[in-house]
C-alpha positions, 0 to 999 in steps of 0.5 A: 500500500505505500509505495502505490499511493506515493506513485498515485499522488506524484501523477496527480501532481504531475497532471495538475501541474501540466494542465495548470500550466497549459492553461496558463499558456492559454490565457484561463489563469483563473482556471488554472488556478481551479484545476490546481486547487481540485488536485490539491483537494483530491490529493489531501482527501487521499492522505485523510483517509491514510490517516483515519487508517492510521489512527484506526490502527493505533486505537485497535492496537492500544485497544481503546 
């Protein structure tokens, strides 16, 4: 599970960085900016639910 949601957040942020740039190029910097705003977005939602994973673990281990 680690190394393929490391692989998963680079493409996103390799995607968003390329579409935010082509937008950029064509003159929508306002969409650009949304576009990276709905990477960084889906991004964080991914490492939310890593850490609900973790502290799920941590509560399961400790028994609480």
């Amino acid at each position: 599970m680690g190394v393929e949601i490391i692989f998963k957040i680079a493409a996103i942020g390799i995607l968003t960085a390329v579409v935010g740039q082509v937008l950029k190029h064509s003159g929508k910097d306002e969409i650009a900016t949304m576009a990276t705003l709905a990477g960084l977005i889906i991004v964080l939602l991914m490492v939310l639910d890593l850490i609900t994973n973790l502290f799920s673990s941590i509560k399961d281990m400790f028994n609480f």
